[in-house]
MARTORLUM-117941 format. One record per residue: x, y, z of N, C-alpha, C in turn; residue in three letters. Coordinates in steps of 0.2 Angstrom, whole numbers, plus 5000, padded with zeros to 4 digits. Last residue first. Layout:
# residues N
XYZXYZXYZALA
...
***
This chain:
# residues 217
464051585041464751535038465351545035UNK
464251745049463751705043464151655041UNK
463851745066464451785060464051725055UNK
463251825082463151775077463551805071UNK
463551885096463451885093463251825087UNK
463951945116463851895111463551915103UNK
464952035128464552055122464351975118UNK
465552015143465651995140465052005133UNK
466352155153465652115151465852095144UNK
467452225157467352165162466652105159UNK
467752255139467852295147467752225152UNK
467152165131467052245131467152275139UNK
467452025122467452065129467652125128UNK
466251935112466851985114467052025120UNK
466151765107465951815112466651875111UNK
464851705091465651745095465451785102UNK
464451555084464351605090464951635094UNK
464151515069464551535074464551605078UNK
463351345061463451405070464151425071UNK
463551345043463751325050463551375056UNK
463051265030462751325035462951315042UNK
463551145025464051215027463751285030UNK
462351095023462551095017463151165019UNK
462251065040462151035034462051085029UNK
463651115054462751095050462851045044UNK
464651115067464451125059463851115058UNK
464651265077464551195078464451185068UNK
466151375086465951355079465251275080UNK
466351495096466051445095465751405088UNK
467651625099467151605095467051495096UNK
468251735108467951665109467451665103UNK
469251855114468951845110468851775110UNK
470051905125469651915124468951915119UNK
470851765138470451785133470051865131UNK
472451745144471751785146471451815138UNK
473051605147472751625143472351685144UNK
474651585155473751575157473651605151UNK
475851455157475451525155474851515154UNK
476951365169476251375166476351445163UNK
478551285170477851325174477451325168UNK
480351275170479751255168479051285173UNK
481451345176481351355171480851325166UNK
481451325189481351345188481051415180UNK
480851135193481551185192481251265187UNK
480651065208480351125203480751135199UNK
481350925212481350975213480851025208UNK
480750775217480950805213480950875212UNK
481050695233480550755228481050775222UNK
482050555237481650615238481450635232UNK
483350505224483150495231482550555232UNK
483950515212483550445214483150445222UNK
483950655203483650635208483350565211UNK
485350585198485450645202484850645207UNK
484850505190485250455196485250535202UNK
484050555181483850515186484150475193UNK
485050655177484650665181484050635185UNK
485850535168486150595172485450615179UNK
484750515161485050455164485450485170UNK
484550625155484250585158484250535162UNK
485850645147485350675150484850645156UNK
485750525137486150515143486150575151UNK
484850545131484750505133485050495139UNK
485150675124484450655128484350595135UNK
486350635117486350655122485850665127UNK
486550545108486250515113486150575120UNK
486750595094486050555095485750535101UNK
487150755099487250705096486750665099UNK
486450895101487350895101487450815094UNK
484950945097485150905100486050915095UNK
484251115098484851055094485251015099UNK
482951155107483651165108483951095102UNK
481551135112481851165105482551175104UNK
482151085130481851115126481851155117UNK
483151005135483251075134483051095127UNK
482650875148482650905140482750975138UNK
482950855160483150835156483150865148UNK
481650915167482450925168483150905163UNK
480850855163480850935162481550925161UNK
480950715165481050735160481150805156UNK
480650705180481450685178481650715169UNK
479250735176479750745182480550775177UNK
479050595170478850665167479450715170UNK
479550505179479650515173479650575169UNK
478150545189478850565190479550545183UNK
476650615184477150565185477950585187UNK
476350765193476450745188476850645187UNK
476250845202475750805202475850775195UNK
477150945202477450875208476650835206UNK
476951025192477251005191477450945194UNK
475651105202475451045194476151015192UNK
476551155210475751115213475951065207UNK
477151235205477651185208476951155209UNK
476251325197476851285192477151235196UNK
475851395208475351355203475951305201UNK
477051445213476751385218476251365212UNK
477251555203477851495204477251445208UNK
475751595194476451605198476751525199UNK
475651595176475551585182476151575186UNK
475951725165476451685168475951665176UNK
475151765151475551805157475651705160UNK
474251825136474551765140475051805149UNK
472751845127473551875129473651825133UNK
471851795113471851835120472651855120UNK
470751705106471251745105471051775112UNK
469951545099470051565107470651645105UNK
468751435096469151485092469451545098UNK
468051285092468251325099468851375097UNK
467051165085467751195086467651255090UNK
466250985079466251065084467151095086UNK
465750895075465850945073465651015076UNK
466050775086465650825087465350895081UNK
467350735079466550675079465850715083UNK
467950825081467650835074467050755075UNK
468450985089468150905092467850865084UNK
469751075091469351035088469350965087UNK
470251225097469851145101469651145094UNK
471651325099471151295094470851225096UNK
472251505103471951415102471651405099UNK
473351615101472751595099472851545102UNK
474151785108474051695107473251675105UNK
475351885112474751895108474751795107UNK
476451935117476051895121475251885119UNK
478051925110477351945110476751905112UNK
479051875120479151915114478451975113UNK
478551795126478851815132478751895127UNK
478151685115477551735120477751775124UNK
479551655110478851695107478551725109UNK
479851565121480151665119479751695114UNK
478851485121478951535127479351585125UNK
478951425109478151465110478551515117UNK
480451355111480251415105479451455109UNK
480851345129480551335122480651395117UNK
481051395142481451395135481151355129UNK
479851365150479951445150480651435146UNK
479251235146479651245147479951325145UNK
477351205150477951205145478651225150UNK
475551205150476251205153476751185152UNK
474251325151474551255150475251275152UNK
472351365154473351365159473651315154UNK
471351515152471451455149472251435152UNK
470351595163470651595158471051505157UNK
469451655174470451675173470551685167UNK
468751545176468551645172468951675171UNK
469551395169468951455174468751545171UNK
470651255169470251335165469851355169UNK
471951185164471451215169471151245165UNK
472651115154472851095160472151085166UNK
472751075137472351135143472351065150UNK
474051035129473650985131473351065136UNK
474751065113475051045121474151045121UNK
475351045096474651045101475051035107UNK
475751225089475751175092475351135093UNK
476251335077475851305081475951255080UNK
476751535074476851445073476251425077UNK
477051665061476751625065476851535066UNK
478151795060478051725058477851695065UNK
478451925066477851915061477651835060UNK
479751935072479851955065479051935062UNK
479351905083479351955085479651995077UNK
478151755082478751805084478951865081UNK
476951695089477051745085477851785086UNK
475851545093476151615095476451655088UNK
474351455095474851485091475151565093UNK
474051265100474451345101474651365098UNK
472851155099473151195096473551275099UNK
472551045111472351105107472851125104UNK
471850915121472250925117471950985110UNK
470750875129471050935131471550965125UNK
470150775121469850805121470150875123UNK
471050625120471250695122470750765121UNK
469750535112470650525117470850605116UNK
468050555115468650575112469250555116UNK
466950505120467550465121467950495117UNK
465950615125465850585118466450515118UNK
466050695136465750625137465750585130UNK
467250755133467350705136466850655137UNK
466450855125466750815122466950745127UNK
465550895135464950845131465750815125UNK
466150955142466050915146465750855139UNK
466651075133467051025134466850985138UNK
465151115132465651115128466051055127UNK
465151185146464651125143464951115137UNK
466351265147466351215151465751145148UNK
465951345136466551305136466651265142UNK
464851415141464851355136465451325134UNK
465451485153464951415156464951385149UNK
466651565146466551505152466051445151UNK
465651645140465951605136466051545143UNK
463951665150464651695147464951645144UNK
462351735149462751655147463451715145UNK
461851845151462151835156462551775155UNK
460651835140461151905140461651895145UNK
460651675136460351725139460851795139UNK
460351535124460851595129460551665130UNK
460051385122459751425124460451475126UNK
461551275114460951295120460751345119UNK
461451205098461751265103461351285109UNK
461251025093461151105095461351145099UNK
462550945087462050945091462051015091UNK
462950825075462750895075462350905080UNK
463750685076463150705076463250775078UNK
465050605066464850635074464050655072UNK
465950545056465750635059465350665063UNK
466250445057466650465061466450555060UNK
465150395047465750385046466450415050UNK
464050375056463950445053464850455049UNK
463950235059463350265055463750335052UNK
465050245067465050205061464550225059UNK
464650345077465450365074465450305066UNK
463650275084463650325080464050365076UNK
464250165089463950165083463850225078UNK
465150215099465350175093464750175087UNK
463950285107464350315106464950305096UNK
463450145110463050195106463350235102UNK
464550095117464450055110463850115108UNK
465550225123465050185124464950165117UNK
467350245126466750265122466250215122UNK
***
């Protein structure tokens, strides 16, 4: 964070400054303001700017959430990365209905995302998985996900297990961890104001074209 940056977070008590919504044309898609978006959180010094909220849905109705970290993104859609046995992955496997949530608040700004989910392929998942520390690595493999731990060490001795398995060469993919992609239809743009008059700007996807809007605070 620059000492600007610092000041400004002590002037405004850590509420950030209110910045303007850009100009939109009939052709601005959500992408490009969630790319300008997310570039102006990075340049603010937020620690984990990628850091989001996930929420799935199980198949009896009860909703949960997490934060995991956005990996990628593009026109495609939104990638994170988990363990295909967790709880959020039988839930999305369950129903594939998902939301996010970016909230930057030294920005006062947030990021309201619903869509559907589906499974990047296997070589996505072994690309981003080998680019990972190798600790990490060693950790997929290791942890069984949302799973009750037996006893206090088992984790640990897990680990120790699978470090000595892989001490040599590549760590392999295993194929019970990878990505899911987000595919949006719905994107709202929150930025806050003053006295709660807040901007939000929503996109809706109407087939391959994307529709924009304005909603009342």
């Amino acid at each position: 964070m620059t000492l600007f940056e610092k000041l400004r977070c002590l002037l405004t008590f850590g509420q950030g400054v209110a910045l303007p919504l850009p100009e939109l044309s009939s052709n601005t898609t959500p992408n490009q303001l969630f790319e300008q978006w997310f570039d102006d959180a990075n340049k603010s010094g937020i620690l984990l700017p990628e850091a989001m909220s996930v929420s799935s849905c199980n198949s009896d109705g009860q909703p949960s959430s997490r934060m995991v970290l956005l990996k990628d993104y593009d026109e495609q859609g939104f990638v994170f990365f988990t363990n295909y046995a967790s709880r959020k992955s039988h839930e999305l496997a369950e129903n594939n209905k998902i939301a996010l949530l970016f909230h930057w608040n030294v920005l006062q700004r947030q990021i309201r995302i619903e869509g559907t989910v589906e499974k990047v392929s296997i070589q996505e998942s072994a690309d981003y998985f080998h680019s990972r520390d190798r600790g990490s690595q060693v950790g997929a493999w290791a942890s069984k996900q949302s799973q009750k731990l037996k006893y206090d060490d088992e984790l640990k001795e897990r680990m120790n297990h699978y470090q000595d398995k892989f001490s040599e060469g590549e760590v392999p993919h295993p194929e019970f961890w990878g990505g899911w992609r987000v595919k949006p239809h719905a994107i709202e743009f929150w930025q806050g104001r003053a006295n709660r008059l807040h901007d939000r700007l929503c996109f809706e996807k109407d087939g391959e074209t994307w529709l924009n809007h304005k909603l009342n605070p």
